[in-house]
C-alpha positions as CSV (number, residue, x, y, z in Angstrom):
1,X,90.0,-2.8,-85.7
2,X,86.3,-3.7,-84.6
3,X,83.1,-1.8,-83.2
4,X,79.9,-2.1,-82.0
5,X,76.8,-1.0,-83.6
6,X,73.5,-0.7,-81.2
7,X,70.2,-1.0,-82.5
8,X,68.0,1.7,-82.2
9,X,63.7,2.0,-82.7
10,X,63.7,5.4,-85.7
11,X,61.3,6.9,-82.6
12,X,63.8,6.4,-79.9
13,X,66.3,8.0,-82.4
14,X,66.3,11.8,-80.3
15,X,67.2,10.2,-77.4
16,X,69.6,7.8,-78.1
17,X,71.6,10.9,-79.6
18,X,71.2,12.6,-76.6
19,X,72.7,9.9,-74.1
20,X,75.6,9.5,-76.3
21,X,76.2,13.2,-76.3
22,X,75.9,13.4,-72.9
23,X,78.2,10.5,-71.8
24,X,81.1,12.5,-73.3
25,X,80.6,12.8,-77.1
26,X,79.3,16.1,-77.5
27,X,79.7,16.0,-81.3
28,X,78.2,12.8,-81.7
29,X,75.8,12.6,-85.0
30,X,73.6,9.9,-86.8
31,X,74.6,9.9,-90.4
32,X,74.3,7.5,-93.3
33,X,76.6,5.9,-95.9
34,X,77.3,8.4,-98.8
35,X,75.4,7.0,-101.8
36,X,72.9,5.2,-99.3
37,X,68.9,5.9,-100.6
38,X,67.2,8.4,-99.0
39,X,64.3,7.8,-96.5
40,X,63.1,6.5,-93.5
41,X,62.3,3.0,-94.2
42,X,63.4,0.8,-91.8
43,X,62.0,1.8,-88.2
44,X,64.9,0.7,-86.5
45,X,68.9,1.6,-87.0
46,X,72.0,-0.4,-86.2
47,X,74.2,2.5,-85.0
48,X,78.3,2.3,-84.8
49,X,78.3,3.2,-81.1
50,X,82.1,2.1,-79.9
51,X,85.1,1.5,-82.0
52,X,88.9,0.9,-81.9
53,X,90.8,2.4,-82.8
54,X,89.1,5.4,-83.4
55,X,92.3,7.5,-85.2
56,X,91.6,7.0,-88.9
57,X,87.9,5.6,-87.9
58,X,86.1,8.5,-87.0
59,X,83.9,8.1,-90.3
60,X,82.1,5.5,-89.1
61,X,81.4,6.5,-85.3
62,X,77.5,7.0,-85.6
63,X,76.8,4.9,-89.0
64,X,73.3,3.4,-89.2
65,X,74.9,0.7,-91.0
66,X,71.5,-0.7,-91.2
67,X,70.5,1.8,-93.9
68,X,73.0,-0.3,-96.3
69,X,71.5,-3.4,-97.7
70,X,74.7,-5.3,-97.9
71,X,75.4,-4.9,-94.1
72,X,71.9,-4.9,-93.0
73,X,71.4,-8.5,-94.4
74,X,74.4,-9.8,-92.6
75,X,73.2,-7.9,-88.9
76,X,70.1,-9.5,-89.8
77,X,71.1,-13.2,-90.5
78,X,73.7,-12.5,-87.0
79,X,70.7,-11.2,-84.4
80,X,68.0,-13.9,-86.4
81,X,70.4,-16.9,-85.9
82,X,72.6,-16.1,-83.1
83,X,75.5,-17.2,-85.3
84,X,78.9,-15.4,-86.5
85,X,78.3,-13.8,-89.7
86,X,80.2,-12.8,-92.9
87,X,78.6,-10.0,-94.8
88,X,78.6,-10.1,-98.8
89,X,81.4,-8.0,-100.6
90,X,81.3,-4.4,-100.0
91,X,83.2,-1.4,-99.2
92,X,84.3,0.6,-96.0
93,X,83.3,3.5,-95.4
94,X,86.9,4.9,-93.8
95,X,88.9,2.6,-96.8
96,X,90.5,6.4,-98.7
97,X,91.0,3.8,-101.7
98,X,88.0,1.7,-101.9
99,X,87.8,-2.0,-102.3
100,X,86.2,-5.3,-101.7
101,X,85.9,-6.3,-97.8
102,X,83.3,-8.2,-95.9
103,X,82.2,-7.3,-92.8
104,X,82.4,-9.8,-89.8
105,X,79.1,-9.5,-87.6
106,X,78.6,-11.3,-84.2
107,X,75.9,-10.7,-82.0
108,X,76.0,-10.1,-78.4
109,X,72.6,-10.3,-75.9
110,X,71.5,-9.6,-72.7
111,X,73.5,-11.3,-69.5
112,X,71.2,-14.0,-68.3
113,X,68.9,-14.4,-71.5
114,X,69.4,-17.8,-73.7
115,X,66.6,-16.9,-76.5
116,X,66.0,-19.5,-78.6
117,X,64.6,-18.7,-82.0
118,X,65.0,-15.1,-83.9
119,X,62.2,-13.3,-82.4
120,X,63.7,-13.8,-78.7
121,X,67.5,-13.2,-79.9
122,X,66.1,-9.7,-81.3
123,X,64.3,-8.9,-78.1
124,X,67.2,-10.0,-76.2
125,X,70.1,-7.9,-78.3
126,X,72.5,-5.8,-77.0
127,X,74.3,-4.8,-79.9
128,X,76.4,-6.6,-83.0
129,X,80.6,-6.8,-82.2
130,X,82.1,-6.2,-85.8
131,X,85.0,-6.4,-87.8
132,X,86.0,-5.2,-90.9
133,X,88.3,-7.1,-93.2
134,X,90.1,-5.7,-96.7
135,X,90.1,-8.8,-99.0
136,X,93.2,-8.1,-100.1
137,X,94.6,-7.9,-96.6
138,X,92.9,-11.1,-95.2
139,X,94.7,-12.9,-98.3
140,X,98.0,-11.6,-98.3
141,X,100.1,-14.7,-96.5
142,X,98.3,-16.5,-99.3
143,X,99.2,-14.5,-102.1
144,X,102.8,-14.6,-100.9
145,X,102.5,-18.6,-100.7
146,X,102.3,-18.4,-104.0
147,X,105.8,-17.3,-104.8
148,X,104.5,-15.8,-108.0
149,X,103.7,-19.6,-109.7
150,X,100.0,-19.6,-108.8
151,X,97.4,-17.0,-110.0
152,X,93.6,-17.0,-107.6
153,X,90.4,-15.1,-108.1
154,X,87.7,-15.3,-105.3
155,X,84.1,-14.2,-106.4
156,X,81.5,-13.8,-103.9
157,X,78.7,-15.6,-105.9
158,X,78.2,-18.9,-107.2
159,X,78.7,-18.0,-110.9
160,X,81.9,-15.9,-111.8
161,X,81.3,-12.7,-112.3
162,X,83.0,-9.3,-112.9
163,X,80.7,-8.0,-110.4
164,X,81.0,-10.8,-108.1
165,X,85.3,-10.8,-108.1
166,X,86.3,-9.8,-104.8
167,X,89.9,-10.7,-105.4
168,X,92.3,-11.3,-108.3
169,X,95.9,-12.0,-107.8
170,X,97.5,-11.1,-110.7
171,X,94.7,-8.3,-111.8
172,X,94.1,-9.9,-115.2
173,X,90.3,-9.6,-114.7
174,X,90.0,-5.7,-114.3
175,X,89.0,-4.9,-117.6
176,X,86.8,-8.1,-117.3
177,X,82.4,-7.2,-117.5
178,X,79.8,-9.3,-117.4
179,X,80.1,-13.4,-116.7
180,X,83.8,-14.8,-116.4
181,X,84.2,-17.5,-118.8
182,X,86.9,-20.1,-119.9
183,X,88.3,-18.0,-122.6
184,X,89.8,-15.9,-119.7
185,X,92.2,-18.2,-119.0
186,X,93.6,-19.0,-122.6
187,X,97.2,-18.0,-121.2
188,X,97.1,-20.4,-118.1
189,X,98.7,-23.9,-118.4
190,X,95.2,-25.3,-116.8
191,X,92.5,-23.7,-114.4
192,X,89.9,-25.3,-111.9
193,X,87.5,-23.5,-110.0
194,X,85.1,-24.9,-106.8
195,X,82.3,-23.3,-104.8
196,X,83.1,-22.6,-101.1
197,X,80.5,-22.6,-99.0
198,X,81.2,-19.9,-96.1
């Protein structure tokens, strides 16, 4: 599926609500991710206003997905450099089993405006298009490539780490903590790892 999130000023928040509402979501509600700090820190929101399809989505119609760090920092990089953007590893909120997925942020601006540098994209912005993507989904044809005689792990960092794996074919890392080191592979004919810049 994908949305569209709207950024919103904390003191415009009242309003906002109440245009939503009244263009024909009368239960329309702000809300935050569970687990998210509580507060009012940032003064602005990046609200889910739109998405498709809604069945099975509904948790995340009127997210301020800018109260996550992990998904504010990707909006952020989007709006500042005008430029697709690929969150860091997190969750969904609507996944009923949680795993790793990224987020796939592109930002859209006004008709007629050609800002230039990040100050002018942010005055400019309409909203952010996104897409989620389950890891494990987006790497299924290559899983199945590997016909069983290859094993992968992908780790959203530049040093392997348990906290950094975001996928593992074979699940031999699960009970893995802390760094991933060499004598993790002891069973493997040979292994080779390279950074991939994204």
């Amino acid at each position: 599926g994908f949305g569209f999130m709207v950024r919103v000023m904390r003191n415009e928040l009242d309003g906002f609500v109440a245009a939503v509402r009244a263009d024909g979501e009368p239960a329309f509600t702000v809300h935050t991710m569970p687990g998210a700090p509580a507060g009012e820190s940032a003064a602005d929101l990046y609200v889910v206003k739109f998405l498709e399809p809604q069945a099975g989505n509904q948790a995340i119609l009127g997210l301020d997905a800018g109260a996550d760090a992990v998904r504010r920092e990707a909006i952020e990089q989007a709006v500042a450099s005008g430029e697709p953007t690929l969150s860091k590893k997190t969750t969904l909120v609507q996944d009923r089993q949680p795993s790793p997925a990224w987020l796939y942020m592109l930002p859209v601006y006004r008709p007629g405006t050609d800002p230039a540098t990040p100050a002018q994209r942010r005055a400019a912005l309409l909203g952010v298009l996104f897409a989620p993507m389950v890891v494990s989904e987006a790497l299924h044809e290559a899983a199945m490539a590997t016909q069983g005689q290859a094993d992968f792990e992908l780790f959203d960092a530049e040093q392997a780490s348990a906290e950094a794996l975001v996928y593992d074919l074979d699940g031999h890392l699960a009970a893995a903590r802390g760094s991933i080191v060499p004598s993790h592979y002891t069973d493997r004919l040979f292994s080779a790892s390279r950074p991939v810049a994204v």
